[in-house]
Structures are given as C-alpha cells and as structure tokens.
ChimeraX commands (.cxc) that place a marker at each C-alpha (Angstrom):
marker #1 position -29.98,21.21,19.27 radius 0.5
marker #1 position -30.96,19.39,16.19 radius 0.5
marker #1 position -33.33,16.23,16.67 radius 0.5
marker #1 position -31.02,14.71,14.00 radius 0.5
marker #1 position -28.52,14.28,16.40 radius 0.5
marker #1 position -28.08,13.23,19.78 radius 0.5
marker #1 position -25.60,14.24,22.04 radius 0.5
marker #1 position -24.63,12.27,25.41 radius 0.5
marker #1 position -21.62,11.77,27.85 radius 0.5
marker #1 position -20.36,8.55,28.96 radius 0.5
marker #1 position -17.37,9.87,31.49 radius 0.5
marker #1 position -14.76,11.76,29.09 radius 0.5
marker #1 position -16.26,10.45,26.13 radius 0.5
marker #1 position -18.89,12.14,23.97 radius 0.5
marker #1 position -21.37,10.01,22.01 radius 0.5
marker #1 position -23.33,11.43,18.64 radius 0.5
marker #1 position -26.20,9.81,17.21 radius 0.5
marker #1 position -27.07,10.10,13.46 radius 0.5
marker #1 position -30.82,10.16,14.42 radius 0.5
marker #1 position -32.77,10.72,11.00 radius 0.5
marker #1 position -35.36,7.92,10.49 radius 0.5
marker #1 position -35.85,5.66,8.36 radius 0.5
marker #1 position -31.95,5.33,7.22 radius 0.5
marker #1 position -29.90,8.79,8.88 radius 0.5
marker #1 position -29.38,10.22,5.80 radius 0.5
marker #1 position -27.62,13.21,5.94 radius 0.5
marker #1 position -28.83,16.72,5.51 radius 0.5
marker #1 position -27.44,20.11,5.78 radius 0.5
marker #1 position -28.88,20.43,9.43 radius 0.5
marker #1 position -27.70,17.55,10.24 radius 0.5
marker #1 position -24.13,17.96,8.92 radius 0.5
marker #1 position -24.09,21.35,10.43 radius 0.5
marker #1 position -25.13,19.88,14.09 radius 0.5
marker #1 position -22.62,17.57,13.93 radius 0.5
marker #1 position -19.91,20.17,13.04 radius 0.5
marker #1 position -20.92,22.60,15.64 radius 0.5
marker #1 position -21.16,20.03,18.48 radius 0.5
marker #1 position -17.54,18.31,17.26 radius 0.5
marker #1 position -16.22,22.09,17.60 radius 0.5
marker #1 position -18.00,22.07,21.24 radius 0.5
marker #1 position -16.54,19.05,22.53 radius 0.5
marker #1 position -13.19,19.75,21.27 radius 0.5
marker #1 position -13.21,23.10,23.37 radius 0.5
marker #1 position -14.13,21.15,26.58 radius 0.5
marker #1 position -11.02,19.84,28.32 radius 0.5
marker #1 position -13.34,16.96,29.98 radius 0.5
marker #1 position -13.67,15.21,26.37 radius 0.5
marker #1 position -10.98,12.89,25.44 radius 0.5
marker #1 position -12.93,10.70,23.00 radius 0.5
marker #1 position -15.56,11.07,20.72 radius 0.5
marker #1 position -17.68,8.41,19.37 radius 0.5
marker #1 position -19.67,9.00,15.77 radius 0.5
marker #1 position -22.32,6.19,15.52 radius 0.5
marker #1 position -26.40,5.86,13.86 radius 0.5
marker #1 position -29.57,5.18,16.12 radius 0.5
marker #1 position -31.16,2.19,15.15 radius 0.5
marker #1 position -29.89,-1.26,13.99 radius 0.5
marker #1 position -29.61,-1.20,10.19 radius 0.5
marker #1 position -28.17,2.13,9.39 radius 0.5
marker #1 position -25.43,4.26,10.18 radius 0.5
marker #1 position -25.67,6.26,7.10 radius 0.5
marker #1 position -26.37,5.86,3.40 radius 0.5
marker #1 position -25.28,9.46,2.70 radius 0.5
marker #1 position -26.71,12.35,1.57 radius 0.5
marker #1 position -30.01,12.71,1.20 radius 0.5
marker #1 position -30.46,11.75,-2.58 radius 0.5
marker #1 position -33.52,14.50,-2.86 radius 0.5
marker #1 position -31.63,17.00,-2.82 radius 0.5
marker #1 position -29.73,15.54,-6.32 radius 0.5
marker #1 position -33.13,14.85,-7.70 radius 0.5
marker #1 position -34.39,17.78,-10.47 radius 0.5
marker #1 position -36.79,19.63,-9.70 radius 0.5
marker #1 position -37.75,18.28,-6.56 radius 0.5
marker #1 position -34.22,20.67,-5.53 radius 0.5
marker #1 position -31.49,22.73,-7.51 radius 0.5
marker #1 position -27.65,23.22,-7.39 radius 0.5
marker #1 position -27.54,25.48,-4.74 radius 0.5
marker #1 position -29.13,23.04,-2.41 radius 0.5
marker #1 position -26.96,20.33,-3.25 radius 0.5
marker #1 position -23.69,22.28,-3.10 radius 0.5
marker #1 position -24.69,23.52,0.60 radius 0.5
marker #1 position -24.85,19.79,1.25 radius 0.5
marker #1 position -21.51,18.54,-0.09 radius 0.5
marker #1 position -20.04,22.14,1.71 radius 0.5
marker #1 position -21.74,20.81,5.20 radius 0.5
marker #1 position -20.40,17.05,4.80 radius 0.5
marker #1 position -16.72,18.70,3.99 radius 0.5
marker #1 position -16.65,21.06,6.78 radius 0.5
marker #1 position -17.92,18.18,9.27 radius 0.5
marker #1 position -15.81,15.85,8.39 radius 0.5
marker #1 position -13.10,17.83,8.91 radius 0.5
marker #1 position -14.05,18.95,12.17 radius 0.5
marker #1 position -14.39,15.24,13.25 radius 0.5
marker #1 position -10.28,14.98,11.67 radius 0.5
marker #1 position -9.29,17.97,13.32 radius 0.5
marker #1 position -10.70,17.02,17.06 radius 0.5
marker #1 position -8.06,16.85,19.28 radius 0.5
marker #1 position -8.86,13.52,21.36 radius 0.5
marker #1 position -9.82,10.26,20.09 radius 0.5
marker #1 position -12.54,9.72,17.26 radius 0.5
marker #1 position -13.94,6.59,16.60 radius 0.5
marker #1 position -16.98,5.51,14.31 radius 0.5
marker #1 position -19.00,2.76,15.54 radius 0.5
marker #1 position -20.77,1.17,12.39 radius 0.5
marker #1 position -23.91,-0.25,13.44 radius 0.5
marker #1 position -25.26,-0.65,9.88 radius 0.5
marker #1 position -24.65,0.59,6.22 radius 0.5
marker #1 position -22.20,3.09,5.73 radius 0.5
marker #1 position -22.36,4.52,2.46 radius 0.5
marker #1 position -21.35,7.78,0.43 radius 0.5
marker #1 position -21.16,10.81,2.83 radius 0.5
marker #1 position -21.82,8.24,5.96 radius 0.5
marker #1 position -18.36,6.13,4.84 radius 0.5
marker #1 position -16.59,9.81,4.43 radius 0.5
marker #1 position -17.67,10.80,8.30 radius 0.5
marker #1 position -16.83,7.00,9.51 radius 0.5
marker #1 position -13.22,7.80,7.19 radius 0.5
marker #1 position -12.59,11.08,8.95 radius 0.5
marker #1 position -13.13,9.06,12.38 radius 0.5
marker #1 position -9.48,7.85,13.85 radius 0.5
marker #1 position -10.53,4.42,14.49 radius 0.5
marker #1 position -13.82,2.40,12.60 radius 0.5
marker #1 position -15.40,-0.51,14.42 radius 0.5
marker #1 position -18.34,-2.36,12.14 radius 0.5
marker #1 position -20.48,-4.66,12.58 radius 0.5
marker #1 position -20.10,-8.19,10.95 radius 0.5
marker #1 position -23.52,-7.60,8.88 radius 0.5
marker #1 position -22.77,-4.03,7.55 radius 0.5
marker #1 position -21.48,-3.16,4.03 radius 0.5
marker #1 position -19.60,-0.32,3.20 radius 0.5
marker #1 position -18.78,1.59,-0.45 radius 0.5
marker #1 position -18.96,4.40,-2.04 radius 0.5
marker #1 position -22.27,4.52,-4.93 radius 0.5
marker #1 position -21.33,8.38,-5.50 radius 0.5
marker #1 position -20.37,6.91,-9.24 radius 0.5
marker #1 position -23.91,5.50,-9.56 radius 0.5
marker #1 position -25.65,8.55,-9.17 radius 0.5
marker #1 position -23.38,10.70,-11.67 radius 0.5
marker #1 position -20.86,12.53,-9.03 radius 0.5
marker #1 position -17.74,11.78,-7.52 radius 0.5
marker #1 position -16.45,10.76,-4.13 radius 0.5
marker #1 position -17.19,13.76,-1.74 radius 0.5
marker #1 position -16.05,14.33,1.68 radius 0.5
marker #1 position -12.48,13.92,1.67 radius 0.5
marker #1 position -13.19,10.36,0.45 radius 0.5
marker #1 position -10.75,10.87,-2.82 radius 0.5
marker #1 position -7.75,11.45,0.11 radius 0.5
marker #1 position -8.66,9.46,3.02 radius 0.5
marker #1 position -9.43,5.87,1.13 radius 0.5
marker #1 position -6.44,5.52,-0.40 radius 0.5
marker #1 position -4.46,6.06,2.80 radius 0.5
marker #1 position -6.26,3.47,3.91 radius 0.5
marker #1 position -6.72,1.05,1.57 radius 0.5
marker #1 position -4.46,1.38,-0.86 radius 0.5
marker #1 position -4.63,2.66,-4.42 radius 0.5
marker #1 position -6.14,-0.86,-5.77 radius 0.5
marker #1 position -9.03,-0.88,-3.61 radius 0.5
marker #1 position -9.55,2.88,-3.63 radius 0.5
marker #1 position -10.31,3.08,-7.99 radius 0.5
marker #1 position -11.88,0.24,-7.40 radius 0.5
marker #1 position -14.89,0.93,-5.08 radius 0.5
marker #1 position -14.82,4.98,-6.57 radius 0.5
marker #1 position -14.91,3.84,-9.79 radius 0.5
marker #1 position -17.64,0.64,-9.47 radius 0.5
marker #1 position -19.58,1.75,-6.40 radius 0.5
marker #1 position -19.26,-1.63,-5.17 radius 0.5
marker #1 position -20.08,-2.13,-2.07 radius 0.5
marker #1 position -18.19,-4.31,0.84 radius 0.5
marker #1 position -18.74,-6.70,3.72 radius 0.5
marker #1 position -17.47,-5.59,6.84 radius 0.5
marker #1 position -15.14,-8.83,6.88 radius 0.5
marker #1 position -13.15,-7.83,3.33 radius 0.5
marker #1 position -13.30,-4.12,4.59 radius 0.5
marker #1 position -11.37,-5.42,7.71 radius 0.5
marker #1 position -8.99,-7.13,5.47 radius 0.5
marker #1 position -8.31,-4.42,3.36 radius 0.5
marker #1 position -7.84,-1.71,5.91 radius 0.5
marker #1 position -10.93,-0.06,5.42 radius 0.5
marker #1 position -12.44,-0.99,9.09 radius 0.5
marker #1 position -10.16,-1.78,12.16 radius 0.5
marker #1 position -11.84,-4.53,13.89 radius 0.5
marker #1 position -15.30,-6.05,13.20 radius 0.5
marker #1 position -17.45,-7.28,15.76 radius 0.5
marker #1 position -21.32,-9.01,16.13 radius 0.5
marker #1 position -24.69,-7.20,15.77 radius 0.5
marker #1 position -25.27,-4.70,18.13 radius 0.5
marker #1 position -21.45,-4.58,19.68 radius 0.5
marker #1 position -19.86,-1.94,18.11 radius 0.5
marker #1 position -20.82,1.02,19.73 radius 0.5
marker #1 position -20.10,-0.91,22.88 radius 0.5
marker #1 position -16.75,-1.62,21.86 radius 0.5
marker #1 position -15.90,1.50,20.49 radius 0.5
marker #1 position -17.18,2.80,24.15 radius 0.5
marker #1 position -14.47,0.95,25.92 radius 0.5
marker #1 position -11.93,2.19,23.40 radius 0.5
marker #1 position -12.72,5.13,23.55 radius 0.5
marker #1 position -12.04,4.84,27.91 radius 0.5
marker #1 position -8.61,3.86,26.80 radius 0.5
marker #1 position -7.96,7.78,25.69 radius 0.5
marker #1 position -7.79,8.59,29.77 radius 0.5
marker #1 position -4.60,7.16,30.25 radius 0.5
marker #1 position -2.74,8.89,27.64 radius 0.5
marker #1 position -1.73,12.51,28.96 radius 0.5
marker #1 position -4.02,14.77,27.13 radius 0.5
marker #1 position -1.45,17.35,25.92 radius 0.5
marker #1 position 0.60,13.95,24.43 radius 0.5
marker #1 position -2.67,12.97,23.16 radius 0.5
marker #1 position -2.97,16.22,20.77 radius 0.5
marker #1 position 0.98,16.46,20.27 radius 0.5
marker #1 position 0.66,12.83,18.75 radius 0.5
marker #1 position -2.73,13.54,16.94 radius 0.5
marker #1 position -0.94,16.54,15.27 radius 0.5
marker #1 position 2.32,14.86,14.00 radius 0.5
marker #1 position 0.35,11.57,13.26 radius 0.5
marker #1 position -1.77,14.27,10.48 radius 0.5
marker #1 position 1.17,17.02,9.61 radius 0.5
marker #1 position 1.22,15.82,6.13 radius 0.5
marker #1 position -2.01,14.74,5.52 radius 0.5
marker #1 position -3.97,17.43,6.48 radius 0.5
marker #1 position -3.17,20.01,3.67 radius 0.5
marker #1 position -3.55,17.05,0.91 radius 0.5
marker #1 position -7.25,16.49,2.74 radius 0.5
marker #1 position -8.02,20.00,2.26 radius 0.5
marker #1 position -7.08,19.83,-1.27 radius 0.5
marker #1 position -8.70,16.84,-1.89 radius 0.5
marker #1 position -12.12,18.11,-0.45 radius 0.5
marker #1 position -11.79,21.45,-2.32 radius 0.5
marker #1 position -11.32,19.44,-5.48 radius 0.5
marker #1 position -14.29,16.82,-4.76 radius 0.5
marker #1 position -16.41,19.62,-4.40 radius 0.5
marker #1 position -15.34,21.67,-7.77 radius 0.5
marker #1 position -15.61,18.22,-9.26 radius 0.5
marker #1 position -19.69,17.23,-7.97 radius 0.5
marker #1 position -20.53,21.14,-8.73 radius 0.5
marker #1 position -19.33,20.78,-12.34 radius 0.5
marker #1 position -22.03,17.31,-12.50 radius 0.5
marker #1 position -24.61,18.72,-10.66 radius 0.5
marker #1 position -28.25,19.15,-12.36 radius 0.5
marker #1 position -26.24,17.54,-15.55 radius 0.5
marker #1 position -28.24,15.01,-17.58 radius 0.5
marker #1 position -26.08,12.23,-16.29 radius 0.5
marker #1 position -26.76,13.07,-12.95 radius 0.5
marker #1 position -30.20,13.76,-13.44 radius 0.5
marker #1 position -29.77,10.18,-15.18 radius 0.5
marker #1 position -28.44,8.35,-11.78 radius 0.5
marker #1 position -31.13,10.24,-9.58 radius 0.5
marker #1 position -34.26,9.43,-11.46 radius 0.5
marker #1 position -32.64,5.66,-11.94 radius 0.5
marker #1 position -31.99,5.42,-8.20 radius 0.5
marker #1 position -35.42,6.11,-7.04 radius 0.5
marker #1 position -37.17,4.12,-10.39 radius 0.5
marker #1 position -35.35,1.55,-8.95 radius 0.5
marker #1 position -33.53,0.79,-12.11 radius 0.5
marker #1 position -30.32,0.40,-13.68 radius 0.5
marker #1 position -29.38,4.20,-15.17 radius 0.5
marker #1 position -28.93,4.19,-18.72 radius 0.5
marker #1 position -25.83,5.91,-19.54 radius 0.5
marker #1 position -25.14,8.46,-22.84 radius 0.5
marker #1 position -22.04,6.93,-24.57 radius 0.5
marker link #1:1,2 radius 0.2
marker link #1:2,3 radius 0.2
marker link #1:3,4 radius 0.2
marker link #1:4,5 radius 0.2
marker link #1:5,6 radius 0.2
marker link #1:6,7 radius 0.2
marker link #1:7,8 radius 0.2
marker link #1:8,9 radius 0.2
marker link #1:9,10 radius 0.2
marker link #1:10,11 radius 0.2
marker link #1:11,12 radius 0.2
marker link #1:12,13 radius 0.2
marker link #1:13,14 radius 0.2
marker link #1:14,15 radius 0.2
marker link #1:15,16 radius 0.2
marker link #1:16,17 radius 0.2
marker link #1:17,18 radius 0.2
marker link #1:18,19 radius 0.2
marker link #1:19,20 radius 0.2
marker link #1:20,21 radius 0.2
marker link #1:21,22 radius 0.2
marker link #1:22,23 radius 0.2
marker link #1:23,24 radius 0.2
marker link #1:24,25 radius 0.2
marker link #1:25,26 radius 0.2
marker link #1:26,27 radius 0.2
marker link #1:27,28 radius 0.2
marker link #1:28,29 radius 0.2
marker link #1:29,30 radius 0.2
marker link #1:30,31 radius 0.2
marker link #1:31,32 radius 0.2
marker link #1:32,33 radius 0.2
marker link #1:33,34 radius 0.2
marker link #1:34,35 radius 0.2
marker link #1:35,36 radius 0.2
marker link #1:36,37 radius 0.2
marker link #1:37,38 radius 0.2
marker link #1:38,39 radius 0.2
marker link #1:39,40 radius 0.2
marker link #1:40,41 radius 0.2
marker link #1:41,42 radius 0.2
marker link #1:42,43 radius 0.2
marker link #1:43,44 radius 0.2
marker link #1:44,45 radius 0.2
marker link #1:45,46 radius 0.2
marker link #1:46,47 radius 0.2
marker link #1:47,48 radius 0.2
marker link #1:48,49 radius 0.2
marker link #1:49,50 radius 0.2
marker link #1:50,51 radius 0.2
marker link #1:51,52 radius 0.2
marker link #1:52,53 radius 0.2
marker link #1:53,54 radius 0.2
marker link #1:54,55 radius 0.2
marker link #1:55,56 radius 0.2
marker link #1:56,57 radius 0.2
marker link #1:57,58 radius 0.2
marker link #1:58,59 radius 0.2
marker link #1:59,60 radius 0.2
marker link #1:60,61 radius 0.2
marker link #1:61,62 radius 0.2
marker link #1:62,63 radius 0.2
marker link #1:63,64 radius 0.2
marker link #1:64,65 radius 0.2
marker link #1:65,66 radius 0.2
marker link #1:66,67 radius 0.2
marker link #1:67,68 radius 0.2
marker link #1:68,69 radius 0.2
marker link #1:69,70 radius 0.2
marker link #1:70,71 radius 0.2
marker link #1:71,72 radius 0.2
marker link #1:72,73 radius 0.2
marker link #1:73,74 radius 0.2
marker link #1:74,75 radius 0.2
marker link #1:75,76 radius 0.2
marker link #1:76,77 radius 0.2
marker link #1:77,78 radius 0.2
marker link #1:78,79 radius 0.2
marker link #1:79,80 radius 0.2
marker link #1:80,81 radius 0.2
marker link #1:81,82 radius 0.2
marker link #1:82,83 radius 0.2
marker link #1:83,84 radius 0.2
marker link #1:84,85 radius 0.2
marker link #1:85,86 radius 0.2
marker link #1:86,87 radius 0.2
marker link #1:87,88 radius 0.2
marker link #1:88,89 radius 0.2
marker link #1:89,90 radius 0.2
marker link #1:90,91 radius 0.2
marker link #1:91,92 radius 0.2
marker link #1:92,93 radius 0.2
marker link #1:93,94 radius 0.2
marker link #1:94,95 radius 0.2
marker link #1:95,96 radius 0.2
marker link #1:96,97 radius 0.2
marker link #1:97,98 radius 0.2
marker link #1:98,99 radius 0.2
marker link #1:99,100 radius 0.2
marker link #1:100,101 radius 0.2
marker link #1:101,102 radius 0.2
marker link #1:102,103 radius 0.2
marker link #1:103,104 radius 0.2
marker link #1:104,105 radius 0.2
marker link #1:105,106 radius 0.2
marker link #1:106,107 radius 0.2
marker link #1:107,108 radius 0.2
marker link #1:108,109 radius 0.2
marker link #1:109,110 radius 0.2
marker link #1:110,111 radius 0.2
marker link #1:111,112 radius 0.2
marker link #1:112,113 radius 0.2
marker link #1:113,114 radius 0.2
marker link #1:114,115 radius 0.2
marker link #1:115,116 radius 0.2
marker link #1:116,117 radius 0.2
marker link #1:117,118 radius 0.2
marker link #1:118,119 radius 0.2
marker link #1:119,120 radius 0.2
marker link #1:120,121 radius 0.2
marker link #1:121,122 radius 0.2
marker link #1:122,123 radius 0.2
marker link #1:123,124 radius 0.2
marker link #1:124,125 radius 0.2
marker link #1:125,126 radius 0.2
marker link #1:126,127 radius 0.2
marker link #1:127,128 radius 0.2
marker link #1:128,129 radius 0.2
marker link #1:129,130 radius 0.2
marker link #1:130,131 radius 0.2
marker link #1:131,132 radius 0.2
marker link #1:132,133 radius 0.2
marker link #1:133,134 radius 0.2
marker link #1:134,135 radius 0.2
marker link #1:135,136 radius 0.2
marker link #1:136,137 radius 0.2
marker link #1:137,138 radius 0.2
marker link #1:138,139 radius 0.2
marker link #1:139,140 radius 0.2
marker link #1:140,141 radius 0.2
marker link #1:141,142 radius 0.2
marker link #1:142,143 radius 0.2
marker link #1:143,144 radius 0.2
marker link #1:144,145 radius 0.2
marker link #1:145,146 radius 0.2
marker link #1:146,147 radius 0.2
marker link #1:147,148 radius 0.2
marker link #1:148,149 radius 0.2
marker link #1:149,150 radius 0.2
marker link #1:150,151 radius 0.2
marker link #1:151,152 radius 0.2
marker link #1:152,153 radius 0.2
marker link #1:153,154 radius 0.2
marker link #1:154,155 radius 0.2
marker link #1:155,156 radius 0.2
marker link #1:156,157 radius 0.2
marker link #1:157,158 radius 0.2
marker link #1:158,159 radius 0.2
marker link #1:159,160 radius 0.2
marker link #1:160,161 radius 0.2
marker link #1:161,162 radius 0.2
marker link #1:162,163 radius 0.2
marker link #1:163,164 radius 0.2
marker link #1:164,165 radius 0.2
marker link #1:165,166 radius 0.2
marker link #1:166,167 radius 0.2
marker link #1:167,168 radius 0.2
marker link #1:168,169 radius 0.2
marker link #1:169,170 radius 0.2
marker link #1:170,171 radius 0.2
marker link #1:171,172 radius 0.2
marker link #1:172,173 radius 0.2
marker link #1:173,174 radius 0.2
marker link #1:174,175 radius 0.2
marker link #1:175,176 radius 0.2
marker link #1:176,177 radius 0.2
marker link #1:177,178 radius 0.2
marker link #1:178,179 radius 0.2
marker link #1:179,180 radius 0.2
marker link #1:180,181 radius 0.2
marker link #1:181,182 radius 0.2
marker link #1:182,183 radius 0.2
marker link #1:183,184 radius 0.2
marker link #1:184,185 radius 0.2
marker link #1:185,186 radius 0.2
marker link #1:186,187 radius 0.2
marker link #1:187,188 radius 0.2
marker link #1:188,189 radius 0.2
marker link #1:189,190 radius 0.2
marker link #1:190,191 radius 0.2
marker link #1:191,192 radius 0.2
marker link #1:192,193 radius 0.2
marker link #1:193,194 radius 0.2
marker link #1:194,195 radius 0.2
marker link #1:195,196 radius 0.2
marker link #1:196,197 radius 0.2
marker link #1:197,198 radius 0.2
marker link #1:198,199 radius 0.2
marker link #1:199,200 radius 0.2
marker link #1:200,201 radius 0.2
marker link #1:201,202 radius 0.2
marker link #1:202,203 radius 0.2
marker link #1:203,204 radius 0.2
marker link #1:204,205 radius 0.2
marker link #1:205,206 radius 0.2
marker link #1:206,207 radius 0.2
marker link #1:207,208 radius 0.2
marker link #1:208,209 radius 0.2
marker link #1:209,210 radius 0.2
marker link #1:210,211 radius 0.2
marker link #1:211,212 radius 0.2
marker link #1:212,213 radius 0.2
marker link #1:213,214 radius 0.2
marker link #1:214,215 radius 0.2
marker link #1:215,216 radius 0.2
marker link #1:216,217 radius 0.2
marker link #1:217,218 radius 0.2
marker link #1:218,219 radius 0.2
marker link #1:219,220 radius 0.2
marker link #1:220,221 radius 0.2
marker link #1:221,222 radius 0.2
marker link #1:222,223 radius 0.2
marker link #1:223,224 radius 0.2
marker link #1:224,225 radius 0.2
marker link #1:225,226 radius 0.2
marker link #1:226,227 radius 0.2
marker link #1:227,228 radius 0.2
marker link #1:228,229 radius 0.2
marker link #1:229,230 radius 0.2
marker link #1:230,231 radius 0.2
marker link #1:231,232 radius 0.2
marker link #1:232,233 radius 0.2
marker link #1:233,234 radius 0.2
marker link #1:234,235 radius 0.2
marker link #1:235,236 radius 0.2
marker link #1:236,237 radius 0.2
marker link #1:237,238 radius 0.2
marker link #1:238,239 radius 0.2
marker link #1:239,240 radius 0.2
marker link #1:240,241 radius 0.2
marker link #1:241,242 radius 0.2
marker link #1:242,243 radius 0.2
marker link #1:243,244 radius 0.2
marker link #1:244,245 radius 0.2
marker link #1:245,246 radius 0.2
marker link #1:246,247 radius 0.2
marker link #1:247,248 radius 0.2
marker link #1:248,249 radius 0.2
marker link #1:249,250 radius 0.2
marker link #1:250,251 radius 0.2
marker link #1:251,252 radius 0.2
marker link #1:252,253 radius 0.2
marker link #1:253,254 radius 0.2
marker link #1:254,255 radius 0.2
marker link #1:255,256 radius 0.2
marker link #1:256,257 radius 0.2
marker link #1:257,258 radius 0.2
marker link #1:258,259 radius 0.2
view
C-alpha cells in the first residue's frame, strides 16, 4: 500500500487518509492508491460508506503537485499521467456504490476540491477555504470539476471561481451549495463518521438502486466533461503561459500575462 494513503475500518465504513506531508498534494501514486483501494472497498459487501479526508489539521489537499507543471524540473507526459490519475479516481470515488463523503479538515483546492466534488456528501471545517486556482497557473478545471460545480453551485458561482480562482470560506461555500454542512476545527471527520453509520440502515441493494438513478444522467455528461478537461490542460501544458503561472507560483509573484 502506498504511504500516501491510509486505509482503516470503522464498522462498515472505510476511512482514507491523504497522507503526503507538508500539504497532501496529490501525485500519480497517490491518485492511483486511492483509485485502487475505492475499487477494493466497493467489491467488499461489508463497506457501506466511505469517508475521503487529509491527515493533519491544515490541509486536505491543495491539488496536484505543482512540480510536475513546472519546466524542466518535469515534461508533458508527467503531467498528463497526473490529470489521467485524478480523472480516473475521482470517478471511482462517483461510481462507489455506498455512501461517499469528504471530510474537509483544511484547504481544498484544485484536484483536492475535484475528489471532495466527486464525494456524495462534503462536510468542512469552519476555517477551510475552498476554489479552484487551476486558472492561475495557465490550465483549466480538471477532474470532472467543469461538470460537477455547476450541479452544485449553479452556473454563477461555477464561471466565477473557474474563471478568477477565487477562493471561498467554508461559510459562503455552505451557502452556495458547494459544502453541505460546516462544522468547528477538528469535527468534520467526526461528523462525517457518524454519517457515514447512517448508510447501515438503508438496505444495501436500495442503497445502490438509489445511487444509480440519483447519477443516470449525470454520469455520461461527467465522463465527457473529464475527457474534455483533459484535451483542454494537454493543449496548455509546457505552453509559455503555463510555464508563466508555474514559475509565478513558486516566485511567489503575481504571473505576468502575454496580451
């Protein structure tokens, strides 16, 4: 098993760590872990509920790991395996039969708002901000993030984060639909823990009947949406105004665009 990611049972609930110090930013490994346990669980008829969260207090994940985007510490090939790994994980987390939910213990950002996205149900933490900075480094919205926001937050919200990058308390994220519930420091992966116990009570063949109408339409446009995103970020990889956003992020410094 990856050391990235930690893998316990709680009863019939599964619970996976993002567990890549300092911030759980997301590699291929990683991604690829995550995927292949989801896939695991989801074969085991003890599992009804699945809970995605990030060790630590400050983090549940920033994204992708922004060296891989940064010429010539990496190349395309790198960065495309990347964006592959967060689109086939994420849609192993939306195609899991039971419960998911994504306990947001800190910043969720980029490819770490796509997972939480993918997740049924998102509890976060009063202190944590969400968004999507994808803009800021020169690519777009990855992940399935280009389908799953606006279902959730509407088309107004959805051009508005993708296209500024701005970034959101978990309090306007709960009003806007991005979240479902926010709760103090250090409470959400508790909470999310005794939602997740709820999934018991529900017969389990109901459980995926429901879980498959409740997606029926959606599905297909998600798998669109991530084959787009990711013909979309390969067309601006290694370009100069990606290069731009990657040497600006770690500078520390506002990128300076070519009109």
């Amino acid at each position: 098993m990856n050391e990235n990611l930690i893998v316990e049972r709680l009863g019939r609930t599964a619970i996976l760590t993002l567990n890549h110090p300092p911030v759980n930013a997301l590699t291929v490994a990683t991604l690829t872990e995550l995927r292949r346990q989801v896939d695991i669980l989801n074969d085991d008829p003890e599992v009804r509920a699945l809970v995605l969260t990030g060790a630590g207090d400050q983090f549940f994940s920033p994204g992708a790991d922004i060296e891989l985007f940064h010429a010539p510490r990496s190349g395309p090939g790198k960065a495309e395996a990347l964006l592959q790994a967060l689109n086939d994980a994420a849609l192993a987390l939306v195609q899991f039969n039971g419960l998911t939910l994504a306990a947001l213990n800190g910043y969720a950002l980029g490819g770490g708002l796509s997972l939480a996205m993918a997740c049924d149900v998102r509890i976060a933490e009063r202190q944590i901000e969400l968004g999507l900075p994808e803009g800021r480094l020169g690519l777009p919205p990855c992940g399935g993030s280009s389908c799953r926001l606006p279902q959730l937050v509407g088309d107004g919200w959805a051009r508005r984060m993708a296209l500024t990058g701005e970034a959101l308390r978990a309090e306007r994220a709960l009003r806007i639909g991005l979240v479902d519930e926010c709760v103090d420091a250090g409470f959400a992966k508790i909470v999310a823990i005794s939602v997740a116990d709820q999934a018991s009570h529900t017969g389990p063949a109901a459980a995926r009947a429901a879980k498959t109408l409740l997606q029926a339409e959606r599905l297909p446009a998600l798998r669109a949406a991530m084959e787009a995103e990711l013909a979309a970020a390969r067309a601006r990889i290694d370009s100069a105004e990606q290069q731009e956003g990657a040497q600006a992020f770690f500078e520390r410094r506002a990128p300076g665009w070519q009109q």
